[in-house]
C-alpha positions in Angstrom: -2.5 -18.8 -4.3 -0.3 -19.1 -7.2 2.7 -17.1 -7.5 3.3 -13.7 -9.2 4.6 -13.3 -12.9 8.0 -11.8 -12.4 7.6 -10.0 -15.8 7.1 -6.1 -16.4 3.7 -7.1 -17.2 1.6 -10.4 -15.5 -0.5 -11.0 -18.6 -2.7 -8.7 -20.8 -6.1 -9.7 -19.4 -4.9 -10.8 -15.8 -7.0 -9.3 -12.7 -4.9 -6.9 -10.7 -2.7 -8.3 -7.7 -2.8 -6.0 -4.8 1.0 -5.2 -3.3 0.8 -4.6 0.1 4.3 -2.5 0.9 5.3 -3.9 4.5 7.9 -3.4 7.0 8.6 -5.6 9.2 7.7 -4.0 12.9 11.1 -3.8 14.4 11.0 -1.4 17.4 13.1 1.6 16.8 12.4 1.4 12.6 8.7 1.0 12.7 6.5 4.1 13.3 9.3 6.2 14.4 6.6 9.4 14.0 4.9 7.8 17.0 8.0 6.8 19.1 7.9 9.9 21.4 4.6 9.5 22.6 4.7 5.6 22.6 8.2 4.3 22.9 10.2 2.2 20.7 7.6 -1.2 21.6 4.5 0.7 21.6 5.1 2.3 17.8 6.2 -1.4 16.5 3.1 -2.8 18.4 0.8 -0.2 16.5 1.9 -1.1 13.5 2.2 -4.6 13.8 -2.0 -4.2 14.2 -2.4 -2.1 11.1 0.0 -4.4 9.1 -2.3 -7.5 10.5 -5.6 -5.3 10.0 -4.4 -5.0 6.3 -3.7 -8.4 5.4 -7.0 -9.6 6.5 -8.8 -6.6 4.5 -7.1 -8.0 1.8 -7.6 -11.5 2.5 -11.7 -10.9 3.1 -11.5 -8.9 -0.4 -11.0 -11.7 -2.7 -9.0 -10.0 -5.1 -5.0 -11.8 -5.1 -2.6 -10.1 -3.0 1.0 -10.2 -1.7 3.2 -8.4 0.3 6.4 -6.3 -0.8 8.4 -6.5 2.3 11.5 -5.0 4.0 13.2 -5.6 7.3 13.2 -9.5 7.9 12.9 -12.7 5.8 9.5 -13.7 4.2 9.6 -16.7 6.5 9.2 -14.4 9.3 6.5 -12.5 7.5 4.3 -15.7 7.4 5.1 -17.0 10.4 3.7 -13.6 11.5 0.8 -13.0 9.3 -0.2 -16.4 7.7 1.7 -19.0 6.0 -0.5 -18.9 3.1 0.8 -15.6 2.0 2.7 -14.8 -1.5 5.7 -12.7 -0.1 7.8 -10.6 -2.2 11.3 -8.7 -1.5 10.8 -4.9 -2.3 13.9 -4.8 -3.4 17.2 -2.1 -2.8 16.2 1.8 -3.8 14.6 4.2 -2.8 10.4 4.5 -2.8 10.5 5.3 -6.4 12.3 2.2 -7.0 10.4 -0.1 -5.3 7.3 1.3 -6.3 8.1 1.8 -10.1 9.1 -2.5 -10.0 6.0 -3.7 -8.8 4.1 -5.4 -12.8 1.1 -3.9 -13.8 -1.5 -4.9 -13.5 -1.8 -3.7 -10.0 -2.9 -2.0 -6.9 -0.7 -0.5 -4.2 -1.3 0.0 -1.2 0.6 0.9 2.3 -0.4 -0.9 5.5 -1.0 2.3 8.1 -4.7 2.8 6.9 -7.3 1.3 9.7 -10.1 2.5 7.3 -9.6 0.7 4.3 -12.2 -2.3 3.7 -12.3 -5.5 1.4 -15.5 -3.2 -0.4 -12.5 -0.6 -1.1 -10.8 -3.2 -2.9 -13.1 -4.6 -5.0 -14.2 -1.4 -6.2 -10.3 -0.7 -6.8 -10.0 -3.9 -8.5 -13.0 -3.3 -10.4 -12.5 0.1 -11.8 -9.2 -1.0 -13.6 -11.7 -3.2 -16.0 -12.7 -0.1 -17.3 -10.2 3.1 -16.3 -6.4 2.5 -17.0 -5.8 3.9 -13.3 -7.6 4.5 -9.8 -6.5 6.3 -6.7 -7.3 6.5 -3.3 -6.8 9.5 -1.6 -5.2 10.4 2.0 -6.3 12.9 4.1 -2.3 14.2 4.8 -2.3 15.0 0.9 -0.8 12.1 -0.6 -2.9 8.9 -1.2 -3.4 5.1 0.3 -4.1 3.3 -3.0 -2.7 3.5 -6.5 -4.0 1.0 -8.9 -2.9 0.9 -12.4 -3.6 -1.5 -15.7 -0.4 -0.6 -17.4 3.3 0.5 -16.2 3.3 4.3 -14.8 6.8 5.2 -14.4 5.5 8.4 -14.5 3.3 8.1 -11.6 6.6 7.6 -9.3 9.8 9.1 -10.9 11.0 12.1 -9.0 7.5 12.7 -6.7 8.0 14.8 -3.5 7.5 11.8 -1.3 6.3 12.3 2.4 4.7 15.5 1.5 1.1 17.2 1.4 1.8 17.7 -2.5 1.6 13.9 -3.3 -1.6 13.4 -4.6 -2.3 16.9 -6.7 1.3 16.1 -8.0 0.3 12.9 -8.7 -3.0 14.2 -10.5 -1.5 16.5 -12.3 0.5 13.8 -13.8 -2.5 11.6 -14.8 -3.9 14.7 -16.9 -0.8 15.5 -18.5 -0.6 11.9 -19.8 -4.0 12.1 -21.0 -5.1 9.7 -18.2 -8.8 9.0 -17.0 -8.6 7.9 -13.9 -11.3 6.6 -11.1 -10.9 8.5 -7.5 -12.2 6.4 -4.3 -13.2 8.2 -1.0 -10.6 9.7 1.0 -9.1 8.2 4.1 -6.8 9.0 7.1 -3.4 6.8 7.3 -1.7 6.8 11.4 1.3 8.5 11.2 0.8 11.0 14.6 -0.7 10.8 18.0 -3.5 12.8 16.6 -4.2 10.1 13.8 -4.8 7.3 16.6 -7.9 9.4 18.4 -10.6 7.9 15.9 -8.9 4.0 16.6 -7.9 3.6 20.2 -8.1 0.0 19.3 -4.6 0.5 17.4 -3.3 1.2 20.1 -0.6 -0.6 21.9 
């Protein structure tokens, strides 16, 4: 894979590059929602599958991707996940900073969502040749993909992150700008105990 334009936009006509936002699963900072019920090890472990389910979703969808990483050097990223992979710094800031940096075109996703599939994004990657955006809703309320053919600061400057009110906030915001966008079926991210009944094989 080639690497990534490092300018506000990648090129006017270039396909989308998926950013996969990853953490690096460090017990005690990884899936600290899931701690109480499955220890420090066992919350890192879970994620560490998700993260590795993700990148091979990605990988099997054809569509270019990196990852946007935190918490450890890229070399420990593919030495983890695949050598082959294009990995990219998120960056200091908070959420809205590192989301707002990423250059369109693009699709963002998060790595905590054992449902997504390579048909999800393809279809994602797809719709931006026709709508300038395309979400993916969560079941919690906020969403587990945001696609986009041109820069959407407003997409990510001052949003109630972390809350049920993500994704109407974030609709809300699409029809004030005037924006059609494309809506994908909804699906659960793991975040509680609860979440992790449909996919005992996340567990640790």
């Amino acid at each position: 894979m080639a690497a990534r334009p490092s300018s506000r936009y990648r090129t006017p006509m270039a396909e989308p590059l998926i950013s996969i936002f990853a953490r690096w699963p460090e017990p005690g900072v990884a899936k600290t929602r899931l701690i109480p019920a499955f220890g420090s090890d066992g919350a890192a472990a879970i994620y560490r599958k998700l993260l590795a389910h993700t990148v091979e979703v990605a990988r099997a969808s054809g569509v270019q991707f990196e990852l946007r990483i935190t918490g450890a050097e890229p070399a420990a990223f593919r030495a983890a996940f695949g050598d082959d992979l294009i990995v990219t710094e998120q960056g200091n800031g908070d959420l809205t900073d590192r989301l707002d940096r990423v250059p369109a075109p693009a699709i963002l996703i998060g790595s905590d969502c054992p449902g997504l599939t390579p048909a999800l994004l393809r279809t994602a990657a797809d719709w931006l040749g026709s709508r300038p955006m395309v979400i993916g809703p969560a079941t919690d309320g906020g969403y587990y993909l945001l696609g986009y053919r041109r820069p959407a600061p407003f997409a990510f400057t001052d949003m109630p992150w972390s809350t049920d009110a993500v994704f109407a906030e974030t609709l809300r915001r699409f029809a004030a700008q005037g924006v059609e966008l494309a809506v994908l079926p909804a699906l659960s991210d793991i975040d509680t105990v609860e979440d992790l009944a449909q996919w005992p094989e996340y567990l640790p």
